[in-house]
N, C-alpha and C positions, 0 to 999 in steps of 0.2 A: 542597377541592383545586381549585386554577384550571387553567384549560388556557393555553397558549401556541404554538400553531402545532400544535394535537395534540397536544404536549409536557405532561404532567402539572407542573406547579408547587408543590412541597411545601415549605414556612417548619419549618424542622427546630428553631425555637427551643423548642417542648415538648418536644421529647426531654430538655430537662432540666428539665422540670417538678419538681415536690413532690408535685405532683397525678397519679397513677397511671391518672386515667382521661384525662385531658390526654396523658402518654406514649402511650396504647392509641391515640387518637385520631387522632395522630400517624401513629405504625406502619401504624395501617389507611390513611392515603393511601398512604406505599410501598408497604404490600404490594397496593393496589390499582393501582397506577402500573406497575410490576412484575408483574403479573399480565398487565395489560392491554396494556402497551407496551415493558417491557423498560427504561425512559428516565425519567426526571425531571429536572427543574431541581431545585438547590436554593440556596433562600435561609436568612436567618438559620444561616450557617455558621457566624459568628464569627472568618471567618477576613482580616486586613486586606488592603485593598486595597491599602494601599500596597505590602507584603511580593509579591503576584501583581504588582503592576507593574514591582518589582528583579528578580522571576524572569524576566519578558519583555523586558527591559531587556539584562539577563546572557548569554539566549537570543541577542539580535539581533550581541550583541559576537562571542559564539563562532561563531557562524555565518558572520559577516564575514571572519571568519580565511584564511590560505592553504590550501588543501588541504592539504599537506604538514602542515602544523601538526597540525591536525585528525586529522590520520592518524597521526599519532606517538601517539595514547591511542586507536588503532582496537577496538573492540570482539571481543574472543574468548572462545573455551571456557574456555581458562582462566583469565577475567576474572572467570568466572562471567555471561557476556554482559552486562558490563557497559562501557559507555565509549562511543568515535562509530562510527557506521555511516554510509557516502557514499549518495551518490543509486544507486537500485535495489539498496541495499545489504539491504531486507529486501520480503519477499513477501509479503502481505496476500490477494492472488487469483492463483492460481496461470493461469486462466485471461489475466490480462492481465500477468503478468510483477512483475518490479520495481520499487517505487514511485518515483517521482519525487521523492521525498524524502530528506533525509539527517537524524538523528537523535543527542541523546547521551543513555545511560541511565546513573545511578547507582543505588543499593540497597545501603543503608547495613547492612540485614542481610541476609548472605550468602545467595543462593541452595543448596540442595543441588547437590555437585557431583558426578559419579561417582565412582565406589569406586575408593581409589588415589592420584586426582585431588587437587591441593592446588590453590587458590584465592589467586592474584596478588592484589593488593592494586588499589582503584579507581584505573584509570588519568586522575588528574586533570590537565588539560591548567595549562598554564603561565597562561596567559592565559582571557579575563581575571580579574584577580587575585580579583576580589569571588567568582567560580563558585563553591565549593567552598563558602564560608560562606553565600551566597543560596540554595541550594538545599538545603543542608542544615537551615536552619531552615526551608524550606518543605516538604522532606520531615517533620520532624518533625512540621507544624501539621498536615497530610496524614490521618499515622497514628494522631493523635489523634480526627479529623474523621470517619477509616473507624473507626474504634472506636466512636462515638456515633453513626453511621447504623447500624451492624451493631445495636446495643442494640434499634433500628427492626425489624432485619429479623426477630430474634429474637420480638418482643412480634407481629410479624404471623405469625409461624409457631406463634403459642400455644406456645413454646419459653422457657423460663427469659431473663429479661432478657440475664445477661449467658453464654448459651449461646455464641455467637461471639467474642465481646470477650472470654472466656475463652482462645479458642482463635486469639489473635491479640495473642501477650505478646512474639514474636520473629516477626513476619511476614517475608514475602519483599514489600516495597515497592519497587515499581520508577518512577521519576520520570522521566518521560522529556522532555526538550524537543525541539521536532520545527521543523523549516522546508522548507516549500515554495519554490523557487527561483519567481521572473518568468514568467522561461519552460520549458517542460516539458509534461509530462503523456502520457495513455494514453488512448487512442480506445478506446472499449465498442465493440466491435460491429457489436451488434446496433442498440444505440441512437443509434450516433454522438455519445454525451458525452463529455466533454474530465474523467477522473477523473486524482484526485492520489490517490488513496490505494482500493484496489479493496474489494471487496465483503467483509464478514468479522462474525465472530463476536470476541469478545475473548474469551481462552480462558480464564481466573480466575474470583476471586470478584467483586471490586468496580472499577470505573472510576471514578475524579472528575476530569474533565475542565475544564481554562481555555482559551478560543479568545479570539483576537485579534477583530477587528471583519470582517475579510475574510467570511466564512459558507465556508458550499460542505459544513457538515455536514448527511448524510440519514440518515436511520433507516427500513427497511421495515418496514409496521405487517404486522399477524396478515392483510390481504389480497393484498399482495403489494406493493402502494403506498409508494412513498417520499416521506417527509415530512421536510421542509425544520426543521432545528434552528440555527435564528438564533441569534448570541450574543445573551446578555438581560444587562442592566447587574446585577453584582453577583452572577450567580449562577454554579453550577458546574455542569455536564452531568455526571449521575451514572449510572452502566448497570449492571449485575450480567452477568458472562461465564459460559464454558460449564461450570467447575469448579461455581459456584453452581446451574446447573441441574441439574447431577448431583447434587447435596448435597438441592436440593428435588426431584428427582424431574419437573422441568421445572415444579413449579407458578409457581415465577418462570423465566421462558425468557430465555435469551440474545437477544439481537436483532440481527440484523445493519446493518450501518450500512457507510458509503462516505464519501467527501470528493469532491466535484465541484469544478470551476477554475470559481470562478464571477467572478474578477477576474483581471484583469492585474499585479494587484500581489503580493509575496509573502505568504505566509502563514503563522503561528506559532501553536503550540497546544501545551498542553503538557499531557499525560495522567499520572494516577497508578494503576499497578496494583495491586491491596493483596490478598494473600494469605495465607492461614491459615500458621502456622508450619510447616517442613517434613515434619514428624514426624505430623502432624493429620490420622487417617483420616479421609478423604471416602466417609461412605456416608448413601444413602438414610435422612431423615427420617423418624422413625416418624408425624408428626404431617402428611407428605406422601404415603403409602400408603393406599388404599382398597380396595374390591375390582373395584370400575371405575377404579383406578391403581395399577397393581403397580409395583414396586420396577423400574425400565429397566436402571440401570448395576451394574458391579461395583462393589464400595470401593477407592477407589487413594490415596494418601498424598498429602498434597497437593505436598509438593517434588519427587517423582516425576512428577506431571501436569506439571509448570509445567517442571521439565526436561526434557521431550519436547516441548511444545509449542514450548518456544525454538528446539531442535534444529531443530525441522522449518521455523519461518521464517527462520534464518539460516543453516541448512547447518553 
């Protein structure tokens, strides 16, 4: 496993070995990456680069749009919080407010909605025309990509290969393409940094991350230290959220991470969240219990978690 600014670096091509001790090999850098920093790179996705360049291409059109525009597929409860959110349209740190950013999420399979509750159809904007089919195959490549890391997570937790990729047949996949404006941002403090996106945990099981060339992503390591996560050519910034630490009992931990303004120019990144099916109780792994680590959390379902936690950053 190479490092990269701290960054664990794992080549995800043996996961599809033939050779079982090649897959193990694999798995043991996540679960070592994961263990130790919450973050990895990953290469040998398989996933084209062309396909990540129509999605940031698609991103730069929509965002160019009129506000009004934008606003006509605004994101709501009854969307199933899906569609655009405007600048400080969602909260990340509650301590510094509203992000700087505006946002459009799709999720091709519906979120759990409350009881009662029926679920509007994805509010897809007019323009531009390509959105809807560029995202949609790249969500697809996505859910495929969280299925073959998962296979990873599973062989690092001495857990049946496809223990998770079982349990991720109708996930809750949220594709989110995100832009930071020119100008903007939120003064830390204490620290006097110029942040676009505040301090936070991502509340799920898996993140696969694509950043533009701009940086300004950190990750605080087990000492309290934030470490710089430069884009690397070709690969995707992958994290495991707070759902997954309850599932492991923290032996892989959530990490928090921020966005610094570390340019003058704008910035685009586009995150994937990939969550177990909604129906998939989340409890404590027998295989992550000792008797110097007892069981922390209750069991909660997983569309239940991920529909609270929405609640609470969009109001």
């Amino acid at each position: 496993m190479a490092q990269s600014a701290g960054i664990p670096v794992v080549d995800l091509t043996a996961l599809d070995s033939a050779q079982p001790d090649e897959r193990q090999a694999c798995a043991a850098e996540i679960g070592r990456a994961l263990r130790e920093v919450g973050f990895f790179y990953a290469l040998g996705h398989s996933i084209e680069a062309a396909l990540v360049a129509r999605v940031f291409g698609v991103a730069r059109d929509f965002f160019a749009l009129p506000l009004e525009e934008k606003l006509a597929v605004r994101m709501r409860p009854e969307t199933g919080y899906r569609g655009y959110f405007p600048l400080q349209g969602e909260v990340t740190d509650e301590a510094l407010g509203g992000d700087p950013k505006e946002g459009f999420d799709i999720a091709v399979s519906p979120p759990r909605m409350p009881e009662g509750e029926s679920l509007a159809e994805i509010p897809w904007p007019r323009r531009p025309e390509s959105l809807e089919a560029v995202l949609g195959a790249y969500h697809a490549a996505l859910c495929d990509l969280g299925r073959r890391i998962s296979r990873g997570f599973a062989l690092a937790l001495d857990l049946p290969e496809a223990f998770f990729a079982e349990r991720l047949q109708r996930p809750t996949a949220i594709l989110r393409i995100l832009h930071y404006p020119e100008s903007g941002g939120l003064r830390d403090a204490e620290s006097g940094e110029a942040v676009s996106c505040g301090a936070h945990s991502d509340y799920g099981y898996l993140t696969i991350l694509a950043q533009d060339e701009e940086g300004g992503l950190q990750v605080q390591d087990r000492a309290g230290r934030w470490i710089d996560v430069p884009p690397r050519a070709g690969a995707f910034v992958c994290n495991i959220g707070e759902l997954m630490g309850r599932w492991t009992n923290d032996v892989f931990r959530a990490t928090p991470h921020r966005v610094l303004r570390v340019s003058r120019a704008p910035r685009y990144s586009v995150p994937f969240f990939f969550h177990p099916d909604d129906d998939v109780l989340v409890e404590t792994l027998p295989t992550c219990i000792a008797e110097d680590r007892p069981a922390h959390y209750l069991p909660v379902t997983s569309g239940d978690y991920v529909l609270q936690r929405q609640r609470g950053a969009y109001g």
